[in-house]
C-alpha positions in Angstrom: -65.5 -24.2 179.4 -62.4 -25.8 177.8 -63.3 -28.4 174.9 -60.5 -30.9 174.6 -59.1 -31.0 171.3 -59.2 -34.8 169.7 -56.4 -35.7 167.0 -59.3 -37.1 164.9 -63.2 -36.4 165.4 -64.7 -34.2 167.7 -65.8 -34.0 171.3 -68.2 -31.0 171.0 -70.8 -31.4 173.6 -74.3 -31.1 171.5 -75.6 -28.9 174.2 -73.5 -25.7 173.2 -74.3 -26.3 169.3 -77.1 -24.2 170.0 -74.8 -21.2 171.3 -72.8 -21.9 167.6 -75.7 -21.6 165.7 -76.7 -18.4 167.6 -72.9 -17.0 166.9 -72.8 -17.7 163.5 -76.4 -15.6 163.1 -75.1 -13.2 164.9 -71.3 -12.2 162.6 -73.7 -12.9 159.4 -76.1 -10.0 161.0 -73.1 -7.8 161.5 -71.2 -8.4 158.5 -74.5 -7.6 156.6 -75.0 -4.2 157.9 -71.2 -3.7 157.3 -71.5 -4.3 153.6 -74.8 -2.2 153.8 -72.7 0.9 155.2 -73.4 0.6 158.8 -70.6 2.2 160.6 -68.7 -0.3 163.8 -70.0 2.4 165.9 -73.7 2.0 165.3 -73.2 -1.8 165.4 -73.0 -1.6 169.3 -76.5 -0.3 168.9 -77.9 -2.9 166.7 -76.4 -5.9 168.4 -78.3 -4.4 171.5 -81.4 -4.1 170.0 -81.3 -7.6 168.8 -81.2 -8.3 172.8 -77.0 -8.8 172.7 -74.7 -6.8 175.5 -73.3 -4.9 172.7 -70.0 -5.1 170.7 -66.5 -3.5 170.7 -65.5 -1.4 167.5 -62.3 -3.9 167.2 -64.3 -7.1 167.6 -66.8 -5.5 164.5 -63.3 -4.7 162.4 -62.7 -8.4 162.8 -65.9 -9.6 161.8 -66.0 -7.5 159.0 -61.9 -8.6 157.8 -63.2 -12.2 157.2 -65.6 -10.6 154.0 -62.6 -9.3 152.5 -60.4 -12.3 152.7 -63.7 -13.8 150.9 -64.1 -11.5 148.5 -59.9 -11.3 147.8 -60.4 -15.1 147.5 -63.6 -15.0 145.0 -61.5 -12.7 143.0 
């Protein structure tokens, strides 16, 4: 579903906020286990067990580069 993009504001519909929320759960999970030692292989396993379709090894890599800009930044 494209979302049009305002100059000011936002035109989010309310009824995918729910799917956000969900997301954002979801990176904190796996950027968690990443800091815990969990390799991007096993975190195919774990998002599946958590009732996901599972996750690429590139999309965890990702995931797991947005801690290190934080922790570059908190430095």
């Amino acid at each position: 579903m494209r979302i049009p993009r305002l100059r000011t504001g936002s035109c989010f519909p309310s009824f995918l906020e729910q799917r956000r929320s969900v997301e954002k759960a979801l990176t904190a999970v796996i950027q968690e286990a990443c800091v815990h030692g969990v390799s991007t292989r096993s975190m195919d396993n774990l998002v599946q067990a958590m009732g996901g379709t599972g996750i690429s090894k590139s999309q965890v890599s990702r995931l797991c580069e947005e801690i290190d800009e934080r922790v570059d930044a908190f430095l």
